[in-house]
C-alpha positions in Angstrom: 47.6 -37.2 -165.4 47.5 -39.8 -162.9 50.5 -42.6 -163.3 49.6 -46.2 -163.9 50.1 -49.3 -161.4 53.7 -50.5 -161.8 53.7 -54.3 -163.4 52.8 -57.2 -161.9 55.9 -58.5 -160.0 57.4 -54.8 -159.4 59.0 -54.8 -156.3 60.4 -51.3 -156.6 63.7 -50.0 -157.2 66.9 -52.6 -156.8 69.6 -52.2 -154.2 72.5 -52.9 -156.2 74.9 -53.0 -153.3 73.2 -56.8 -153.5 75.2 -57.3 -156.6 79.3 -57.8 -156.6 81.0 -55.5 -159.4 82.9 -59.2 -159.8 82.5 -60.0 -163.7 79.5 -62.9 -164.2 82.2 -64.2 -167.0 82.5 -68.7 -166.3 84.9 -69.0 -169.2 82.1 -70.3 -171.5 82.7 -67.6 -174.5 80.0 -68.3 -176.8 77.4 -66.0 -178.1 74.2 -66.6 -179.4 72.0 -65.3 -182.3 71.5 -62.1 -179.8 74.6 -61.9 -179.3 74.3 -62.5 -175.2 76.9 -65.6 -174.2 76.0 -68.6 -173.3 77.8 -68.7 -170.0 77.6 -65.5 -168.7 74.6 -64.3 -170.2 75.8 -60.6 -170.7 75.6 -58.9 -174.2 78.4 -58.7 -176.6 78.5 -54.9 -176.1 78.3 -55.2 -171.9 81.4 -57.9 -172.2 83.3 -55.5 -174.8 82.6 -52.4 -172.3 83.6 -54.1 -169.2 86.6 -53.6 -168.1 85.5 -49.2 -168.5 82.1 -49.5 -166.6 81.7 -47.8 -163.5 81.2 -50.2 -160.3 77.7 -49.0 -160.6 77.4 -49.9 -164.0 78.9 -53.2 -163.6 76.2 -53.9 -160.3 73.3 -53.1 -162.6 74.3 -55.5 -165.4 75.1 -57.9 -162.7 71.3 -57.1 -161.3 69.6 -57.8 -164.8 71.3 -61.0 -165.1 70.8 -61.9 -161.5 74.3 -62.9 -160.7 75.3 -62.7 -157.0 78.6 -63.9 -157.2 80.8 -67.2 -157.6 80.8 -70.2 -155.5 84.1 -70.9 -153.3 84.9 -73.0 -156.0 85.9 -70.4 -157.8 
């Protein structure tokens, strides 16, 4: 069976060595009706399972949000 065209947009898989393992969190600890918060954007389950996610894991979270890292500021 042949496989269909990925979507529109699809660049192919993610290098997530792009993305720091650094937590997205900016101290804004509010979630919404979905339950992602309002600062950070991660899910209540991601933020609870944090702090025991793999580097990996932590990259790929960081990847769907598209965080790259704070600014000096920080």
């Amino acid at each position: 069976m042949p496989s269909s065209p990925p979507p529109a947009g699809y660049s192919g898989p993610v290098d997530l060595s792009e993305f720091p393992p650094t937590s997205p969190c900016i101290k804004v600890c509010q979630l919404d009706l979905q339950d992602r918060c309002y600062g950070c954007g991660r899910t209540r389950s991601e933020i609870a399972q944090w702090s025991g996610m793999s580097l990996d894991a932590r990259r790929a979270v960081n990847a769907r949000l598209g965080f790259r890292g704070h600014g000096p500021h920080r």
